[in-house]
C-alpha positions, 0 to 999 in steps of 0.5 A: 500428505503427512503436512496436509493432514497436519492441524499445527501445519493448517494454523501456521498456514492460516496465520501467516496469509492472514497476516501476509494480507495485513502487511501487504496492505501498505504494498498495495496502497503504494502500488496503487498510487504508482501506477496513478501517473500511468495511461488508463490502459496501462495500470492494471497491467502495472498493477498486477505485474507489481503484485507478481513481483512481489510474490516472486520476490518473497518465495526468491526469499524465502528460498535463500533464507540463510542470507535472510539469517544473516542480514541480521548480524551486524556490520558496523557500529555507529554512535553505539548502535549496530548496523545491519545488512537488514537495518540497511535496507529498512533504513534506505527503504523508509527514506525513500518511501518518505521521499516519494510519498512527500515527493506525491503530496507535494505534486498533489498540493501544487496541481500536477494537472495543466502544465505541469502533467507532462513533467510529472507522468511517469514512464512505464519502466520506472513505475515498475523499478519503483515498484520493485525497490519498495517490494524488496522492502516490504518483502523483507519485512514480511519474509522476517516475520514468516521465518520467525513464525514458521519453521517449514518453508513450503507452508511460507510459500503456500502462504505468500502464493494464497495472499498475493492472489487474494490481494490480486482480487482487491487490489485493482477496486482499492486502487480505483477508489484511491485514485477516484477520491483525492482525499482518500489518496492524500490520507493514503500518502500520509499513511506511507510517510508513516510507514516510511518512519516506521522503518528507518526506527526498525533500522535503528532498532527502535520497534513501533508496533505496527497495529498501533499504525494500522489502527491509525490508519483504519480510524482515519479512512472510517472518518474520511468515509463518513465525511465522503458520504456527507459529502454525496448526500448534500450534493444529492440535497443541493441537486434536488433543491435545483430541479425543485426550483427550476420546476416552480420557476416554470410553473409560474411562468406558464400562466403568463404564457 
C-alpha cells in the first residue's frame, strides 16, 4: 500500500513505460519484419509470442540484476578500449541487426517473389530464434536504462508488464502497415541498420543519443506518409480521369447506333 500511495513511485512508473514504449519501437519494427516471411496464419501468433518473450526476458532481467551490474566491468582491453560483458552483447547484437536488415534490403532489391520465394521463407522456429537474439539485446538495452532510473524493481516490473501489453495492442496494425507498404518497410529496414550502428558504438563507448535517431526516423516516415497520400491521390485522379473517358467514348457512340 505504502508504494501504491506513493506519488514519487507513480512518476518513475509512469516515466519509465513511457519510456519502455519508445525503446520498444525498434523491437517492434524487427518483429514486424520477421514475422513478414511467415504464412499469413501464422504471424500474429509469431507476433504476440515475440513480445511475450521480450517482456519475460526483461523482468528474468530484472530479477538477476546483480549480473546486470556486473556486465559492466570490464574484461579485456583492446587497443586501449575496455571491453565489457554488456559491450559484448551490444556489439554482437548490432552486428547482427545490420547483417539481417542488409541481408532484408538486399532480398527486397532483388525480388524475393517468383523463384526465389521458397529459398527466402523462413521457418517458424527460426523466426522465432531471431526474435529471441535481438530481444536479448533490445532487453539489455532497455533493463540498463530502468536500473539507472529506478531503484525499486517491482515498479520495473510493473513498467515492463503495462508496455509490452500496450505494444501488444499496436504491434499487429504497425506490423500490417509495414508489410502492406513496401516503402515504408525499406525506411523501416534502413532505420534498423542504424540501430544496429547504434549499438556496436555503445559497445565501443562511443554514446549517440538515441532521440537524435529517433527524430530521424519520425521525419522520415512523416515524408514517406505524405509521399503515400500523393500517391492515392493521383491513382484516385488517374481512375476518375478513366471512367470519365470511357463514359464519353460511349456517349458518342450511342448516336451511331
Amino acid at each position: 500500500m505504502e508504494l501504491l500511495t506513493s506519488p514519487e513511485a507513480w512518476i518513475a512508473f509512469a516515466t519509465l513505460t513511457l519510456l519502455e514504449l519508445v525503446l520498444g519501437i525498434d523491437n517492434i519494427i524487427f518483429i514486424s519484419i520477421l514475422v513478414d516471411k511467415l504464412p499469413r496464419a501464422h504471424q500474429e501468433f509469431a507476433r504476440r509470442l515475440g513480445l511475450f518473450m521480450a517482456m519475460f526476458m526483461r523482468i528474468g532481467l530484472l530479477l538477476v540484476l546483480a549480473w546486470i551490474v556486473g556486465l559492466v566491468e570490464p574484461l579485456f582491453t583492446v587497443f586501449g578500449q575496455e571491453i565489457s560483458g554488456r559491450d559484448l552483447i551490444l556489439i554482437a547484437g548490432g552486428l547482427f541487426l545490420v547483417w539481417k536488415s542488409t541481408t532484408e534490403i538486399h532480398g527486397s532489391l532483388e525480388g524475393e517473389e517468383g523463384h526465389a520465394a521458397s529459398a527466402v521463407k523462413a521457418t517458424f522456429a527460426a523466426v522465432i530464434f531471431q526474435i529471441m537474439l535481438i530481444d536479448l539485446v533490445f532487453s539489455l538495452d532497455s533493463i540498463i536504462t530502468a536500473v539507472g532510473m529506478v531503484d525499486d524493481v517491482r515498479v520495473m516490473i510493473a513498467a515492463v508488464i503495462v508496455s509490452v501489453a500496450l505494444m501488444m495492442l499496436f504491434a499487429s496494425p504497425i506490423g500490417r502497415f509495414v508489410s502492406d507498404h513496401p516503402t515504408i518497410k525499406m525506411l523501416a529496414l534502413s532505420f534498423l541498420v542504424v540501430v544496429g550502428v547504434v549499438l556496436m558504438a555503445e559497445g565501443f563507448d562511443h554514446h549517440v543519443p538515441k532521440g537524435y535517431v529517433y527524430f530521424a526516423m519520425a521525419f522520415s516516415l512523416g515524408v514517406e506518409l505524405l509521399n503515400i497520400k500523393l500517391r492515392k491521390r493521383a491513382q484516385k485522379q488517374v481512375k476518375l480521369h478513366s471512367a470519365y473517358e470511357a463514359s464519353e467514348g460511349q456517349g458518342q457512340e450511342s448516336p451511331k447506333t
